[in-house]
N, C-alpha and C positions, 0 to 999 in steps of 0.2 A: 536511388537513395531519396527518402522524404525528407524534405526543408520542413524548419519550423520558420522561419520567417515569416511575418505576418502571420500567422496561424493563431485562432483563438486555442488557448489551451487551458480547461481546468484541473485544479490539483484539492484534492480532497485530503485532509487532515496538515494541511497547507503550515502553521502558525511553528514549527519546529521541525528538528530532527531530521530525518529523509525529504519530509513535505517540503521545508523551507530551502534545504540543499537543490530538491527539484526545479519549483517557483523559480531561484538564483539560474540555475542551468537553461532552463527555456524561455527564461531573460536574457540572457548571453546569447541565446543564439536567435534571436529577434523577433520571438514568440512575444503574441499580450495573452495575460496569463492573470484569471480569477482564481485568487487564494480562497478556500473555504476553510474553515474549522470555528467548533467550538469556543475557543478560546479567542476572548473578546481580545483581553490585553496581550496576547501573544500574536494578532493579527496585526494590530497596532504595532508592537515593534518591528514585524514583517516590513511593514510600510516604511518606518522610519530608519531602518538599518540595512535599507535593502538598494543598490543604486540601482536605476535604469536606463541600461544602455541604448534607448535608443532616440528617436528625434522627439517624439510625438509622447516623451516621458509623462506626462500625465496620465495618460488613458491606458499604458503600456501594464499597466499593474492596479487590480482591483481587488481586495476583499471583501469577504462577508461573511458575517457570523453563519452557520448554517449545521443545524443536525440533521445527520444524514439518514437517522433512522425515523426519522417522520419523511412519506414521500413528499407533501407538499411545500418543504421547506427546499429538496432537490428539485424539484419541476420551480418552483420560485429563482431558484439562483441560475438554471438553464438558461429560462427566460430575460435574467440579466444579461446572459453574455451574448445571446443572441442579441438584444437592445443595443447592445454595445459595440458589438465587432460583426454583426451579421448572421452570425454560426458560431457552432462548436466542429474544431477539428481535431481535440484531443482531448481526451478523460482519461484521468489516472489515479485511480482507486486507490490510495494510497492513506486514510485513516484506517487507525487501528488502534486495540486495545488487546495488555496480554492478562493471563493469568499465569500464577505458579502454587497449587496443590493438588495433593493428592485426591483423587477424585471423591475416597472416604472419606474425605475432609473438605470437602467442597457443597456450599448450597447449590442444588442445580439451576437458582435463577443468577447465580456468578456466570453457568455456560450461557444460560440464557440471553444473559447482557450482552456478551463476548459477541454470540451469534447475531445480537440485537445489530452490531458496531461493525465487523471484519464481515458477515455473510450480507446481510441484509441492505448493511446501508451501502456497500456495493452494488446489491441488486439496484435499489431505488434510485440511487445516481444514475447507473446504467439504460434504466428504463426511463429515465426523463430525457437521458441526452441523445439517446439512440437514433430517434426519427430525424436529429442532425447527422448525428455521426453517417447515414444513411444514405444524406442528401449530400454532403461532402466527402464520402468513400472515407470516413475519417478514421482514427486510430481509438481502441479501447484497451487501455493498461491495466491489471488490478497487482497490489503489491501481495503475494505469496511468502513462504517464508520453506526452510528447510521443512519445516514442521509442515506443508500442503503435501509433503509424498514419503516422509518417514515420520514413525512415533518420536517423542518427546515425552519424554517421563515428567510427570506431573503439571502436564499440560493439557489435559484431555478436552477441553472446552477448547482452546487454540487451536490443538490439531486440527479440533471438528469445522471448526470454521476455515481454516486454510484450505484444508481437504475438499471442504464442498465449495469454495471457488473456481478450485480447479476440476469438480464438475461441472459446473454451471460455466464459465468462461469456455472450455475447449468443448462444451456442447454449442455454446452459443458460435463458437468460430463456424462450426460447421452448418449456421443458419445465415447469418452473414458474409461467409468470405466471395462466397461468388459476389456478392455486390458490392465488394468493391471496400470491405471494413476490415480492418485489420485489428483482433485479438493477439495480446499478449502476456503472457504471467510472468513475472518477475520472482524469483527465490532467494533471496539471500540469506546468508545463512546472522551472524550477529553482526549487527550495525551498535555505532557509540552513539544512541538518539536517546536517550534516557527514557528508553519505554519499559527497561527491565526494571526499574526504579517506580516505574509507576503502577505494575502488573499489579492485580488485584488477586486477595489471598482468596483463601475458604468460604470466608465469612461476607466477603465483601467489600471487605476495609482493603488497605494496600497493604502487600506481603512484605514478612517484615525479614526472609532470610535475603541475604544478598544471589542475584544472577550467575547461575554457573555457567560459564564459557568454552569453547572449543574452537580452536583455532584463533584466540585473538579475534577483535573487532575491527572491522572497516569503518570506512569514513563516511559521515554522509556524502560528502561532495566528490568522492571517488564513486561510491552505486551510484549516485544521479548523472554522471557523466557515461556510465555503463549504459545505463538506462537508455539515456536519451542515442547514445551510437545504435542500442537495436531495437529501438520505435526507427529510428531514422532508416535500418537495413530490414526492416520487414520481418524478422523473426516473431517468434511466434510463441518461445522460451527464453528467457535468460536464468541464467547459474552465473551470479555475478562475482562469485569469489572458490578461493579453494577449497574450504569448507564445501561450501553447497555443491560442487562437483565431485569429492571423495561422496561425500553422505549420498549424493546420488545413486552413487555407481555401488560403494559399499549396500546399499540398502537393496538395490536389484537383485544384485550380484550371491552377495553372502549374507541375506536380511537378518540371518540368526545372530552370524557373527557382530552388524552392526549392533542390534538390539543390547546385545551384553556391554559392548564397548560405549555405544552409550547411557545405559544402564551403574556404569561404575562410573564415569564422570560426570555425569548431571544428580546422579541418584544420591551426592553429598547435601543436596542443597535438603532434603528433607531426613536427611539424620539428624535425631534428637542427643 
């Protein structure tokens, strides 16, 4: 089993939602832990609504503003935590942004974005912290979603980008794991992080039907507790909820059959 204790760990799209549930969980368990994200004033509350348990609570928790789709904004915030705690022992890819239209109704630079945010700026975090995570045998998380291994209607730009982490991440297990670095994708299927609230439509602006759902929502601080039990047991997959384990298995299994069924319950959100 890996301890996070003492372990530097960073968390990407850190300032809410899954990020901030995270941050909380690898504080609890005695990790220091650099928050990044966009959101200047959302770091800030991170700071000041966030307790730290441990002796040395000052240093135990750091933010900083950071876009993750410029690489030297990632290689800059690396270089913080190494300043600070020596290394990185944990990355966890966990910004994201979603969309919801029909792809006929979609500019292709809304996929562009999408892949700018969920593909890319995982890559770029990945490629700065590596040569630690290398040097410490350390852990690489990226947060997947149901939508990295089954379609999603009116998500075409999401899917793409879920999709190609989980080519890039289980390629990359197999360039790192003899040395000692442990990959892992996280899927879950819908979290209450108000990302569906914020997905961007067609045009670019924010969509304005409401999030169609399946299976009810998880909690954030229930996946971040997932999470961190299998970074800590070496796995290498998580399916952190029941959803994302039917849709699994349904999509292998009987992919025609799932496609209809989700077809008829997502497919309300874009009836006129």
């Amino acid at each position: 089993m890996r301890r996070f204790e003492a372990r530097c760990v960073v968390v990407t799209g850190a300032a809410g939602g899954l990020g901030r549930a995270l941050v909380e969980a690898f504080l609890q368990a005695g990790a220091r832990v650099l928050a990044l994200d966009c959101n200047a004033a959302g770091l800030r509350a991170l700071e000041q609504g966030t307790p730290v348990p441990t002796a040395d609570s000052a240093a135990a928790l750091v933010t900083r503003v950071c876009d993750i789709t410029q690489p030297q904004d990632c290689a800059t915030a690396i270089d913080q935590a190494v300043a600070l705690w020596g290394g990185v022992d944990v990355l966890v890819n966990n910004a994201g942004i979603a969309h919801r239209s029909l792809f006929a109704d979609t500019d292709p630079a809304v996929i562009r974005k999408v892949m700018e945010v969920n593909f890319f700026g995982a890559v770029h975090m990945t490629h700065a912290a590596l040569p630690q995570l290398l040097a410490r045998r350390g852990v690489v998380a990226a947060l997947s979603s149901v939508a990295g291994y089954a379609p999603l209607l009116g998500r075409t730009g999401y899917c793409a980008s879920k999709h190609a982490l989980h080519g890039f991440f289980d390629t990359l297990r197999t360039e790192v794991q003899d040395r000692g670095v442990q990959v892992t994708l996280i899927c879950p299927s819908f979290i209450a992080t108000g990302i569906g609230a914020a997905a961007l439509g067609g045009s670019g602006t924010l969509a304005s039907a409401p999030r169609a759902t399946t299976g009810g929502e998880s909690s954030p601080q229930d996946i971040a507790r997932r999470i961190l039990a299998a970074l800590a047991q070496g796995r290498t997959r998580l399916l952190p909820d029941r959803t994302s384990r039917l849709a699994w298995w349904a999509n292998t299994l009987a992919p025609r059959w799932y496609a209809r069924t989700m077809k008829r319950r997502v497919g309300a959100e874009f009836k006129n």
